[in-house]
C-alpha positions as CSV (number, residue, x, y, z in Angstrom):
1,X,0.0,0.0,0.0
2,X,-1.0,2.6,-1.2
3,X,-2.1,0.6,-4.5
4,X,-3.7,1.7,-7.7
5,X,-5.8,-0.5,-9.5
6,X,-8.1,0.0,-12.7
7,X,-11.9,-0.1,-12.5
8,X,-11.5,-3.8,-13.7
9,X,-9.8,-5.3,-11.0
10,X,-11.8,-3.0,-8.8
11,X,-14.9,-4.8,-9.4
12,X,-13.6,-8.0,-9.8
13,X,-12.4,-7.9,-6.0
14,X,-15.8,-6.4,-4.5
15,X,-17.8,-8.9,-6.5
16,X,-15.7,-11.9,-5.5
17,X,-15.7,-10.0,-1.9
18,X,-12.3,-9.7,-1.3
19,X,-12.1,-6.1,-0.9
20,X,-14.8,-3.9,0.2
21,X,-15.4,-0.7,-1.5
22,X,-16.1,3.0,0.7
23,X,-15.7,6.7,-0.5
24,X,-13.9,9.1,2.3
25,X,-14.1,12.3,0.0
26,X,-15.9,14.5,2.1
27,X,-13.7,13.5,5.1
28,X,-10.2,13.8,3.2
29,X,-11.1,16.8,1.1
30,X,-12.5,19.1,3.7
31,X,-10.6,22.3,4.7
32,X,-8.0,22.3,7.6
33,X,-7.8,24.0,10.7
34,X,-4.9,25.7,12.2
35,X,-4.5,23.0,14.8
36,X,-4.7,20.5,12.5
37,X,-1.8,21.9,10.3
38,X,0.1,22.7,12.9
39,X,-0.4,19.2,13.7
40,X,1.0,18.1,10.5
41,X,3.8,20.0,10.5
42,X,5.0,19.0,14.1
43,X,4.4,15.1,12.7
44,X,6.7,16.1,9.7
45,X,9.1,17.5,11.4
46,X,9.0,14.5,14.0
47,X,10.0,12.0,11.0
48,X,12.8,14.0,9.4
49,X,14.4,14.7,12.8
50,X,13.9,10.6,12.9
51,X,14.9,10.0,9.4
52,X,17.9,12.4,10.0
53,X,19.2,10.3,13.0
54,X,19.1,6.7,11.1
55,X,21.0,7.8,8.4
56,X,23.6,9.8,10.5
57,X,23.6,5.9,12.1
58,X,24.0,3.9,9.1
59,X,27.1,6.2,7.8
60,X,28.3,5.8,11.6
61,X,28.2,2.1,11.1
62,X,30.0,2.4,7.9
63,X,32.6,4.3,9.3
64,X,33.2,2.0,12.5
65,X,33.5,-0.7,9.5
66,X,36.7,1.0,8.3
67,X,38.0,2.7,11.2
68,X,41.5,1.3,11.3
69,X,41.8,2.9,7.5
70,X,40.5,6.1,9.0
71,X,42.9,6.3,11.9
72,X,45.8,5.1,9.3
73,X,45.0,8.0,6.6
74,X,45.0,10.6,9.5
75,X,48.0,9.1,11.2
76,X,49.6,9.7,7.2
77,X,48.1,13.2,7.3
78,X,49.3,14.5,10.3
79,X,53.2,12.9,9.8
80,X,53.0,14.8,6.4
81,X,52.2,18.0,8.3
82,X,55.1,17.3,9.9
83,X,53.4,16.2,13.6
84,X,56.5,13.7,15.3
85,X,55.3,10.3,15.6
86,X,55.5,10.2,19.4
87,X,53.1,13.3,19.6
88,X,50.2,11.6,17.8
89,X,47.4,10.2,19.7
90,X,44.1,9.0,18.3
91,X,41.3,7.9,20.3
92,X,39.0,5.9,17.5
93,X,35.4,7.3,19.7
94,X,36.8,11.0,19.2
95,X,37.2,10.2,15.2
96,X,33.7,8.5,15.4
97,X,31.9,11.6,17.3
98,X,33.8,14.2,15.1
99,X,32.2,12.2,11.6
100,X,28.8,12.3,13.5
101,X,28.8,16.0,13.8
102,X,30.5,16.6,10.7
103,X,27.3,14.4,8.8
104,X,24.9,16.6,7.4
105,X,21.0,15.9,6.1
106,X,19.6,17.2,3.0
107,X,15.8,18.0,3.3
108,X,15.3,18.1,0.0
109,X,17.1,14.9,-0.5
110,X,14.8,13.4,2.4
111,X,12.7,9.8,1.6
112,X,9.0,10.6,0.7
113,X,6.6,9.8,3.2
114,X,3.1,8.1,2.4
115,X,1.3,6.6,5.5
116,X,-0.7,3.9,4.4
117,X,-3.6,4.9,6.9
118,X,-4.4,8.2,7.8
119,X,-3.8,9.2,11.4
120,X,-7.3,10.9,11.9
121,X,-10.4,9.0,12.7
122,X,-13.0,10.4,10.2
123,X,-16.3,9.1,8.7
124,X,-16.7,6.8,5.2
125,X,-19.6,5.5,3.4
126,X,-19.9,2.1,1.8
127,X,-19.9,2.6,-1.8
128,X,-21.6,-0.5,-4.5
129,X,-21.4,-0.6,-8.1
130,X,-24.7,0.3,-9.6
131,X,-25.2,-2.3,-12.5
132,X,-23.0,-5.5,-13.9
133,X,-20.7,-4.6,-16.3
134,X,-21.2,-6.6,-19.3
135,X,-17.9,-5.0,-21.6
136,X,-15.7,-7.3,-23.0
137,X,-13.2,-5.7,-21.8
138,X,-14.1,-6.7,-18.2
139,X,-15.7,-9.8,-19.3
140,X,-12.4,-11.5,-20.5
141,X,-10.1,-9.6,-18.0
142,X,-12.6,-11.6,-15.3
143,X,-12.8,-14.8,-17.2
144,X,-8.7,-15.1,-17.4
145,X,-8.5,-14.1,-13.8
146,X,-11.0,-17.2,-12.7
147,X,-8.6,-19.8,-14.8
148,X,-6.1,-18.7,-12.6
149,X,-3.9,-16.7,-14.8
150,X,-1.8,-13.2,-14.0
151,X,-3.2,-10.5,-16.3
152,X,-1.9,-7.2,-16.4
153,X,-2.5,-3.7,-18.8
154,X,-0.9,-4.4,-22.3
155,X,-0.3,-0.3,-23.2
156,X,3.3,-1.3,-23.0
157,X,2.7,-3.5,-26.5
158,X,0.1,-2.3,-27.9
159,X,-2.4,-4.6,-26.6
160,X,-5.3,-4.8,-23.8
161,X,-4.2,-7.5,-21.6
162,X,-1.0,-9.4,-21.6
163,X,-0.8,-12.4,-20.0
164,X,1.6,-14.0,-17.4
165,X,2.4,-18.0,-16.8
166,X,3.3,-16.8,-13.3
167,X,4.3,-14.1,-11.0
168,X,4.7,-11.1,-13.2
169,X,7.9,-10.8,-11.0
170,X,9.0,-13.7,-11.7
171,X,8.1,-14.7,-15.3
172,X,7.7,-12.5,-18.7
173,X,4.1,-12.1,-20.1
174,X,3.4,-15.4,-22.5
175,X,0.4,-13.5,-24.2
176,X,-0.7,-10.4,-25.7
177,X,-3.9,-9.9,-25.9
178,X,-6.5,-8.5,-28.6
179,X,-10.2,-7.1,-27.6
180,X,-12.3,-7.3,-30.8
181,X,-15.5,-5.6,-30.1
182,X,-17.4,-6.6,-33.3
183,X,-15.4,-9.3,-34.1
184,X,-13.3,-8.7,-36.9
185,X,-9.9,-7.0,-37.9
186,X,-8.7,-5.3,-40.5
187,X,-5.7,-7.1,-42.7
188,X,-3.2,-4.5,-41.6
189,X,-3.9,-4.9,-38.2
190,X,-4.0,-8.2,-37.9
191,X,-0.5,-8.2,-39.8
192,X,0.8,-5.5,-37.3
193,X,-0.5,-6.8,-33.9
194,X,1.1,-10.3,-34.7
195,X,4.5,-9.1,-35.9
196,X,4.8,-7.1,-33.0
197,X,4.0,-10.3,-30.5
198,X,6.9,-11.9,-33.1
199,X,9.2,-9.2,-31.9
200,X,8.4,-9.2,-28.6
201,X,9.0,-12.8,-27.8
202,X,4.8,-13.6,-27.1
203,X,1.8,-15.0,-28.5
204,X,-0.8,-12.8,-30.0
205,X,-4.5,-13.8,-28.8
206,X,-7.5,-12.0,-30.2
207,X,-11.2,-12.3,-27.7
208,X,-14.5,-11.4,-28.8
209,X,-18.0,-12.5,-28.3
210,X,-19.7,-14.2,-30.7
211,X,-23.7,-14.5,-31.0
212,X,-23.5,-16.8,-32.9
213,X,-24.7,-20.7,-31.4
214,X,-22.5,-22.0,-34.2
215,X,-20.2,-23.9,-33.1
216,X,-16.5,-21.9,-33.8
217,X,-12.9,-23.4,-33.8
218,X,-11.3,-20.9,-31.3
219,X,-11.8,-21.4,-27.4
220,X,-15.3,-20.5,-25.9
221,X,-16.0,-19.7,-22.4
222,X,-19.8,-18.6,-21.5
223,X,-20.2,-15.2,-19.9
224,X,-24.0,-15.1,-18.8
225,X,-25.6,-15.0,-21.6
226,X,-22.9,-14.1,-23.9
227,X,-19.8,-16.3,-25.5
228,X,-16.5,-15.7,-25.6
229,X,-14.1,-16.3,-27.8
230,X,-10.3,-16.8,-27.9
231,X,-7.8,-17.6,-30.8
232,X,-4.5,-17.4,-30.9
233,X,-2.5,-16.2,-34.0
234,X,1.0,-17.3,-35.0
235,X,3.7,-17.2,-37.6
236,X,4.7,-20.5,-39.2
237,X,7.9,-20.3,-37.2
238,X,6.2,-19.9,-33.9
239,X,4.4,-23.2,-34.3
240,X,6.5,-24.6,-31.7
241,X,6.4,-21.8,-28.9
242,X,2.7,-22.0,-29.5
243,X,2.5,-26.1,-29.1
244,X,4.4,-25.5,-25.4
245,X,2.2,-22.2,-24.4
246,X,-0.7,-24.3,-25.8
247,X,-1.5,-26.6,-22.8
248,X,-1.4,-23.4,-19.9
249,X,-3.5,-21.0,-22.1
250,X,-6.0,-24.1,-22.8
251,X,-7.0,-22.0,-26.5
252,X,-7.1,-23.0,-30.3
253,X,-4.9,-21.2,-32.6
254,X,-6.1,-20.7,-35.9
């Protein structure tokens, strides 16, 4: 946290009630007092006073790390200035405290700060989604999600979804994938979509819904009342990429 997630995956998490949905506009947005930004700006200066002290730590725990180098390059220093051996004394806490005070803290250099609750109690409402949302773009986002694969935004190549074997932080998308919402593609595109899948390394699969009843050759999953269809489109020479992707993605490629 904080997350931000489309209106797809919104919905898809209050219908399957895995998150719950409430609006805390009025509460957040309303105008503040003087003793609440006063408030604020006591908190802020709180955490980069705190902020300030960890990092003046962790370069302290650096520096007790290499102390013996420290002592050694001022021991060098001071017989270049011309200090007799005998008159040198260095005590390794008195080096430490004078590279503590000599550490200084950027404010503008300072980590951002984003609580992930805020630190007022204040009122919310339960909000619901109206009506169903019967687009094809949520239909097939929800109908990938329920066979159990990772689907993400596909702006990134052109598509609408893309589609992961795995963990998205762990694998590369398999899939790119193609919302038709009458159906059909033009030549070009169709040429376009797949060679960019070629160069990307994935497998370009188009979804529509057919009302039709007749039986079609791609992959059909029923959406209410509505069918959807998958196909997958390949190049001759992805033939065998497609074969091993085949089995997870459970489609027909025509």
């Amino acid at each position: 946290m904080p997350v931000e997630l489309t209106p797809w995956e919104t919905r898809l998490l209050v219908e399957e009630n895995l998150a719950i949905l409430v609006s805390k506009k009025t509460s957040l947005l309303k105008e503040e007092t003087e003793e609440e930004r006063q408030k604020y700006q006591e908190e802020l200066e709180q955490r980069l006073s705190q902020q300030e002290e960890a990092l003046k730590d962790e370069k302290l725990k650096q520096s007790q790390g290499n102390i013996d180098k420290i002592m050694a390059g001022k021991r060098k220093k001071l017989l270049k200035q011309g200090v007799p051996e005998k008159d040198i004394n260095l005590d390794p806490q008195e080096i430490l405290k004078e590279i503590r005070q000599g550490l200084k803290f950027e404010r503008k250099n300072a980590l951002l700060d984003i609580p992930c609750a805020h630190p007022e109690i204040h009122e919310s409402h339960l909000v619901t989604f109206s009506d169903s949302d019967t687009s094809l773009e949520y239909q097939v986002f929800r109908d990938l999600w329920s066979r159990g694969k990772f689907v993400t935004c596909g702006d990134a190549f052109g598509a609408d979804f893309l589609i992961y074997p795995g963990d998205p932080l762990q694998y590369h998308a398999s899939h790119v994938v193609i919302l038709l919402e009458n159906g059909t593609m033009k030549a070009l595109e169709l040429v376009a979509n797949v060679r960019l899948s070629v160069m990307v390394n994935k497998l370009c699969m188009v979804a529509y819904f057919d009302e039709d009843d007749d039986d079609d050759e791609g992959s059909e999953r029923v959406v209410g009342q509505r069918k959807i269809i998958y196909q997958t489109i390949t190049w001759m020479g992805d033939k065998d990429k497609e074969r091993r992707l085949h089995g997870s993605m459970n489609v027909n490629a025509s």
